[in-house]
ZAMARGU-4260 file (C-alpha; in steps of 0.2 Angstrom, whole numbers, plus 5000, padded with zeros to 4 digits):
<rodrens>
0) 4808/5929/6283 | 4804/5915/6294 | 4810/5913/6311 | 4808/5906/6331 | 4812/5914/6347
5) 4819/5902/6358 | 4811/5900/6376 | 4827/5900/6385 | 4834/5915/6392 | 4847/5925/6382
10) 4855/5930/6400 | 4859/5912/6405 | 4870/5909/6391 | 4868/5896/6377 | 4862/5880/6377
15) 4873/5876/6365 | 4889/5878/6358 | 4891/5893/6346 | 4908/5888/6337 | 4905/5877/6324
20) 4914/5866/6316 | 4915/5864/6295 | 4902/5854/6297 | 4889/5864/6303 | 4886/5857/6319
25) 4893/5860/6339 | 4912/5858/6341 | 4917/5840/6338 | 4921/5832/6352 | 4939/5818/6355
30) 4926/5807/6364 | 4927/5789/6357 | 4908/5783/6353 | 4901/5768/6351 | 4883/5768/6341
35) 4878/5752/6341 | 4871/5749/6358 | 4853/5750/6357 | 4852/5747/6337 | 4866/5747/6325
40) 4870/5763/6318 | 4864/5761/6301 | 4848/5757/6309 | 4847/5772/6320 | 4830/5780/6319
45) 4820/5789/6335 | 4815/5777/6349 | 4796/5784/6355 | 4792/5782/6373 | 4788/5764/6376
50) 4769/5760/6381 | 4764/5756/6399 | 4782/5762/6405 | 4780/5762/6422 | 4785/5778/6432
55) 4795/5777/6448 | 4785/5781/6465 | 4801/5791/6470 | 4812/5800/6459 | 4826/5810/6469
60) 4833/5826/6462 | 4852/5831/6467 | 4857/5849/6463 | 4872/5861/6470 | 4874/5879/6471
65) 4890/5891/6474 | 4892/5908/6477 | 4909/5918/6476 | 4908/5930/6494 | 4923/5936/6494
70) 4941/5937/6486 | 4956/5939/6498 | 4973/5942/6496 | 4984/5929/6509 | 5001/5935/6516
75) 5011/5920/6523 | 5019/5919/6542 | 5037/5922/6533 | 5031/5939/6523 | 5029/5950/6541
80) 5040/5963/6543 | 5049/5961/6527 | 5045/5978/6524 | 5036/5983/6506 | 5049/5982/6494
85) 5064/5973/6505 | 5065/5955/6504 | 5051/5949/6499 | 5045/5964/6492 | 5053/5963/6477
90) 5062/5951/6480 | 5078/5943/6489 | 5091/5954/6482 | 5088/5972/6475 | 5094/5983/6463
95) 5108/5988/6472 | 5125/5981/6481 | 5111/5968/6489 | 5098/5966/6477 | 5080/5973/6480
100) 5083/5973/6498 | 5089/5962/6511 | 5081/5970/6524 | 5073/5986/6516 | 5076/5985/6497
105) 5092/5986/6499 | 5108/5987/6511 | 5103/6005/6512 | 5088/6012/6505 | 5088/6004/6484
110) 5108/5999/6485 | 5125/5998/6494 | 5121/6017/6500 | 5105/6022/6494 | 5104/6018/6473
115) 5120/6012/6471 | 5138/6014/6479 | 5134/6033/6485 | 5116/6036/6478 | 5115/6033/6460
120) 5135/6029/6456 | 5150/6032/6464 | 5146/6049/6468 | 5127/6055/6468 | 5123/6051/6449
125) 5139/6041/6447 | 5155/6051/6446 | 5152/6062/6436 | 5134/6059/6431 | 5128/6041/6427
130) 5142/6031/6429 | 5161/6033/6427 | 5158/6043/6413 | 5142/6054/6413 | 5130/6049/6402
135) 5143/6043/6390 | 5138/6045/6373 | 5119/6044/6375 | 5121/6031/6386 | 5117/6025/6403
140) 5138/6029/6406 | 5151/6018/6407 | 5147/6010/6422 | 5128/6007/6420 | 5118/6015/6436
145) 5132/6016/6447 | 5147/6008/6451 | 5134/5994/6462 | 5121/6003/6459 | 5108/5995/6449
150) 5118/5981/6441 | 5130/5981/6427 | 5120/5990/6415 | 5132/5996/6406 | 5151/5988/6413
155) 5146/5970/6401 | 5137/5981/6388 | 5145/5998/6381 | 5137/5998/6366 | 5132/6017/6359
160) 5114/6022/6364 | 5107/6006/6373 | 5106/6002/6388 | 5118/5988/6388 | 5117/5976/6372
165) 5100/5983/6368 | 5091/5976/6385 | 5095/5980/6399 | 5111/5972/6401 | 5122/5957/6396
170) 5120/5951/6415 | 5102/5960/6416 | 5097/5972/6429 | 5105/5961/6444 | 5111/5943/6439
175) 5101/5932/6448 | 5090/5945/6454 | 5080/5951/6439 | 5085/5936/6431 | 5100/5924/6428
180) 5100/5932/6412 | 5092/5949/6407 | 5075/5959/6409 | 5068/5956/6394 | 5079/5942/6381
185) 5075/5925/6391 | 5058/5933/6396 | 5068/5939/6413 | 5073/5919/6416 | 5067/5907/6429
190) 5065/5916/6443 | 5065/5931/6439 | 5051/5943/6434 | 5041/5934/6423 | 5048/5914/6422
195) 5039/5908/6406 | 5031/5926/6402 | 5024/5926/6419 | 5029/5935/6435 | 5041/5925/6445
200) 5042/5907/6445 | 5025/5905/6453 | 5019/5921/6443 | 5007/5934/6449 | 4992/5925/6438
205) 4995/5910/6446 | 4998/5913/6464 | 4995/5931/6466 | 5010/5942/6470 | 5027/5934/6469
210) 5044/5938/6475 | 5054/5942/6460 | 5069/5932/6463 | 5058/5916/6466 | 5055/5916/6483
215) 5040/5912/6492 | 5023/5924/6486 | 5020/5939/6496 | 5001/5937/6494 | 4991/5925/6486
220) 4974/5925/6477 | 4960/5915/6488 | 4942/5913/6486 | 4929/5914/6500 | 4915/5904/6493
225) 4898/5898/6499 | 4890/5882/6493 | 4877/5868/6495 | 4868/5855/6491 | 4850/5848/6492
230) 4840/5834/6487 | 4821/5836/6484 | 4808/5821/6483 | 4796/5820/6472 | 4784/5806/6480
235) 4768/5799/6472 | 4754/5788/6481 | 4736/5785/6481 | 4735/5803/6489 | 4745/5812/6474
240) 4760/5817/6473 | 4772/5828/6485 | 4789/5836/6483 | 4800/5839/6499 | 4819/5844/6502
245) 4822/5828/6512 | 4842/5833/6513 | 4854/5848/6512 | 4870/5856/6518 | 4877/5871/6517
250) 4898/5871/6518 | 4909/5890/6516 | 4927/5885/6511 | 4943/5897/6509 | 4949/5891/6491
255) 4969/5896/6487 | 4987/5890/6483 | 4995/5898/6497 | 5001/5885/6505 | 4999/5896/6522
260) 4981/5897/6521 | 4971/5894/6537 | 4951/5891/6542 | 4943/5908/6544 | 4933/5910/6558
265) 4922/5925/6552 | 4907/5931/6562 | 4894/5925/6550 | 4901/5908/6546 | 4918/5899/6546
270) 4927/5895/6530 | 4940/5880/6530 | 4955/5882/6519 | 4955/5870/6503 | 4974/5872/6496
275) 4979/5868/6478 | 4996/5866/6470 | 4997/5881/6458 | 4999/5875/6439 | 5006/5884/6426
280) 4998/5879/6412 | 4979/5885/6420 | 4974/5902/6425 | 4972/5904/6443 | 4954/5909/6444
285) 4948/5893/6433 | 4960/5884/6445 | 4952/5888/6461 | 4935/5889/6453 | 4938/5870/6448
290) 4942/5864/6465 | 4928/5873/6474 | 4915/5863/6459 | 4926/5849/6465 | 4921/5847/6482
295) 4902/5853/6478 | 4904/5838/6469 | 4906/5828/6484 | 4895/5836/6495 | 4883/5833/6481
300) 4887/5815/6485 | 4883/5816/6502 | 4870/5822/6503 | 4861/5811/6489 | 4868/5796/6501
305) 4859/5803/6514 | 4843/5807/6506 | 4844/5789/6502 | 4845/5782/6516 | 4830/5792/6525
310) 4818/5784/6512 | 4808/5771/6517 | 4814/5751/6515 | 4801/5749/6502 | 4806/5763/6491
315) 4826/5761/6493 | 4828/5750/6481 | 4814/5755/6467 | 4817/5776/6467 | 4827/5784/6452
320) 4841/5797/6458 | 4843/5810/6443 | 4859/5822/6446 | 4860/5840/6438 | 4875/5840/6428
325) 4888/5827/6423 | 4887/5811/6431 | 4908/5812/6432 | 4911/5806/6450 | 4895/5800/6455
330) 4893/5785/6442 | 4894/5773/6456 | 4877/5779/6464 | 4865/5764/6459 | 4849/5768/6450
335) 4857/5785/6443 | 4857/5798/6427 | 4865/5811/6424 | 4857/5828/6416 | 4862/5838/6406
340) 4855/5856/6399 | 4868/5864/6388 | 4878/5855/6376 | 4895/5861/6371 | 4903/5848/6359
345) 4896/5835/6346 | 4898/5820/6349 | 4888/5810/6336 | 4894/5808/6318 | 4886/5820/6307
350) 4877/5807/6298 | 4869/5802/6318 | 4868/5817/6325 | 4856/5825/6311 | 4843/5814/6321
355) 4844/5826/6336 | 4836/5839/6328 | 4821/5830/6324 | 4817/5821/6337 | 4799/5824/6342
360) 4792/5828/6360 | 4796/5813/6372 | 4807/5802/6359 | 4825/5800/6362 | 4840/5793/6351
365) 4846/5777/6354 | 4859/5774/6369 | 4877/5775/6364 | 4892/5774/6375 | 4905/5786/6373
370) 4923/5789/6384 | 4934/5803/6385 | 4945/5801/6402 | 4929/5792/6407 | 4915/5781/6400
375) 4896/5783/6401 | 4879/5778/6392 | 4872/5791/6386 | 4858/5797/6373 | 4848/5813/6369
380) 4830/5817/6373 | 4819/5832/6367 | 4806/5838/6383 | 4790/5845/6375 | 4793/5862/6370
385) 4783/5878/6360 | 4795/5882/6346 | 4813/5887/6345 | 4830/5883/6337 | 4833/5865/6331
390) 4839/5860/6347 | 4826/5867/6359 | 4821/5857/6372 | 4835/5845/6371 | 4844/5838/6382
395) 4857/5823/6384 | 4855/5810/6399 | 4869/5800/6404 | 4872/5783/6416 | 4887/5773/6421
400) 4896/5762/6409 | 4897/5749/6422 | 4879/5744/6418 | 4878/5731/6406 | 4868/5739/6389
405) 4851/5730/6395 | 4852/5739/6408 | 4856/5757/6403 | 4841/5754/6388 | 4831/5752/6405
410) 4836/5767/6411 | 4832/5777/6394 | 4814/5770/6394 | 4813/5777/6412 | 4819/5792/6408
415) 4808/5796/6394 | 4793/5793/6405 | 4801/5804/6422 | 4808/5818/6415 | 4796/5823/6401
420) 4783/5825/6417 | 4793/5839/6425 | 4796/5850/6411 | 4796/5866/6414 | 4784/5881/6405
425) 4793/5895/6396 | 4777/5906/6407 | 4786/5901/6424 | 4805/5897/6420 | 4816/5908/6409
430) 4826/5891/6407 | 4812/5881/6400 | 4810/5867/6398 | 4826/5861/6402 | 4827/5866/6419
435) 4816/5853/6429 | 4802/5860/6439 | 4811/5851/6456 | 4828/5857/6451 | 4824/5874/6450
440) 4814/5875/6465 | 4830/5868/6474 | 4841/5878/6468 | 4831/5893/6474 | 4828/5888/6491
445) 4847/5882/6491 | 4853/5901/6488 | 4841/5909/6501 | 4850/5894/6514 | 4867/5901/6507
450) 4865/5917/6516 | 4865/5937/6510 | 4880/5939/6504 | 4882/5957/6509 | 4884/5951/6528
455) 4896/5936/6526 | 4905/5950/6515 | 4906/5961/6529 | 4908/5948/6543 | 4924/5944/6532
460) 4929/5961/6531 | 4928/5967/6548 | 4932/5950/6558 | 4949/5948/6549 | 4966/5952/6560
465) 4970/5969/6561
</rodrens>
């Protein structure tokens, strides 16, 4: 048996997609692509790197890092002093006479009395037991949990051993407090428990923990996060060549859909308050994880705008800015590529995308422009590598569409020449080659600037309001 280990490392994931599609390769991708750019597509073959490319004296290389520090549970302004299970802790109603509690979870304590009219029924347990009746023929009695106790459990639904028609209640536990219907057929109705299979109309997994008549959350899930962004010149003159962080910030944010959300003002740092619209459709943690990427996206911008304007007016218009990740967002930065490591989808018809595979060290497929919600240039290079899968070393370089194709060929010249150069060894980078020597020396002094997450977790611990 033959096989090759690959150089990157197992413990930073894939660098590519392992669902395959029937055709063998990474799942196929809705993006509309057009071959024909460089060469027409019957005509594609591996484009070498072209002789005497020149190489940029300055190549900037934009990176961000994030860090989760904390996760908190916010409590609007309204929620103080609704008690725990009074309105607004289980809701705006109770079980009872007044629902789960208009003050405490209840008029008196769970109902019009304490559980029901007297405790559980007219009486203690109903007058008689559970209900008009006693238990009433293996039932919850005649008259449900009480005569206003927990609802008509029973009073719409008499039907021998159930607890109303089989659920919990033709009217449910409480109408229009567990439900405009019942507990469980209508999956406990808008509003109620779990509107669409979910807690409350907001639900728990979107917003945290939610009243259960619909009103507004009693907490809701944020995330304190750290995050930066840096660029690092690499610079080359007659002297040799020098790589400096020539711009970086570092920002702490407080990400959440609580729409009462405020800037912390920990000890260790301040955290301003990002707030997103809950959406039902997407788990709250990839929510809020999206919009914190979001806006290290633009201070990704930022600060690559900055760097660019610290360089000297000889090399602003003659440097090459490469971005790590996607260029979605930044596509109108001149003089710009996107990189890419890991590849999740194919976007090449089979018949094309064999070529990946055996491209050779340096050489690249010819430029292609594909569009999903968004259109780019884009074409894959291998970086030199030792051995591994049939896609080691690859990785797929993107520009804006608004170039003309001239252009964007331009570019794909220039980046076989740059990026081949920075490769990293397997001996000093568990991500090699892919991860750039610059990029991964940024992103390593980045998360030292972010700050030991042990303190800021503590500052936000102790400095909160008591």
């Amino acid at each position: 048996m033959n096989y090759s280990v690959e150089a990157w490392d197992p413990s930073y994931g894939t660098t590519f997609a392992t669902e395959e599609d029937a055709d063998g390769g990474r799942a196929k991708s809705d993006a509309e692509v057009v071959p024909d750019v460089e060469v027409p597509a019957d005509q594609w073959r591996a484009v070498p790197p072209r002789k005497g490319q020149a190489h940029p004296a300055t190549v900037l290389f934009v990176d961000g890092v994030r860090r989760i520090d904390a996760r908190i549970w916010i409590r609007g302004q309204d929620d103080a002093g609704r008690g725990e299970l009074g309105a607004g802790r289980l809701g705006a109603g109770g079980p009872g006479a007044g629902g789960f509690g208009v003050g405490d979870p209840g008029a008196g304590e769970l109902g019009a009395g304490e559980l029901g009219a007297g405790e559980l029924g007219a009486g203690e347990l109903g007058a008689g037991g559970f209900g008009a009746g006693g238990s009433s023929a293996g039932r919850l009695g005649a008259g449900g949990l009480g005569a206003g106790g927990l609802g008509d459990l029973g009073a719409e639904s008499r039907e021998p051993g159930a607890l109303g028609t089989g659920e919990f209640g033709t009217r449910g536990l409480v109408a229009g407090e567990f439900g405009a219907g019942n507990l469980v057929a209508g999956e406990f109705e808008p509003g109620g428990l779990a509107a669409r299979g979910e807690f409350g109309v907001r639900s728990l997994a979107l917003s945290g923990y939610s009243g259960f008549d619909g009103a507004e959350d009693v907490a809701a899930l944020g995330l304190c996060a750290s995050y930066a962004s840096g660029v690092v010149m690499s610079h080359r003159n007659s002297r040799g060549s020098t790589a400096t962080v020539i711009a970086s910030e570092v920002r702490r944010g407080l990400f959440t859909t609580a729409l009462s959300a405020q800037d912390i003002a920990a000890p260790a740092g301040n955290y301003r308050a990002h707030v997103t619209d809950a959406d039902p459709t997407t788990p709250l943690p990839v929510l809020l994880s999206a919009l914190l990427q979001q806006r290290l996206s633009e201070l990704e911008i930022t600060t690559a705008v900055s760097a660019r304007e610290k360089l000297d007016p000889s090399q602003q218009n003659e440097d090459l800015l490469v971005v790590d990740g996607p260029l979605r967002g930044r596509q109108h930065l001149p003089r710009t590529i996107g990189y890419i490591k890991t590849h999740h989808s194919r976007y090449l018809p089979p018949e094309l995308n064999q070529l990946v595979a055996r491209l050779e060290p340096g050489h690249r497929t010819p430029v292609f422009r594909m569009g999903t919600n968004w259109e780019r240039y884009s074409w894959y290079l291998r970086l030199p590598y030792r051995e591994g899968a049939p896609w080691a070393g690859i990785v797929r370089v993107e520009c804006s569409a608004d170039l003309i194709p001239a252009e964007a060929i331009e570019l794909a010249h220039l980046s076989q020449a740059v990026l081949v150069r920075y490769a990293s060894s397997e001996i000093k980078d568990p991500r090699a080659p892919q991860n750039l020597y610059p990029i991964a020396g940024l992103e390593k002094e980045l998360r030292r600037r972010l700050g030991n997450p042990q303190i800021l977790h503590r500052s936000l611990r102790t400095g909160r309001p008591r």
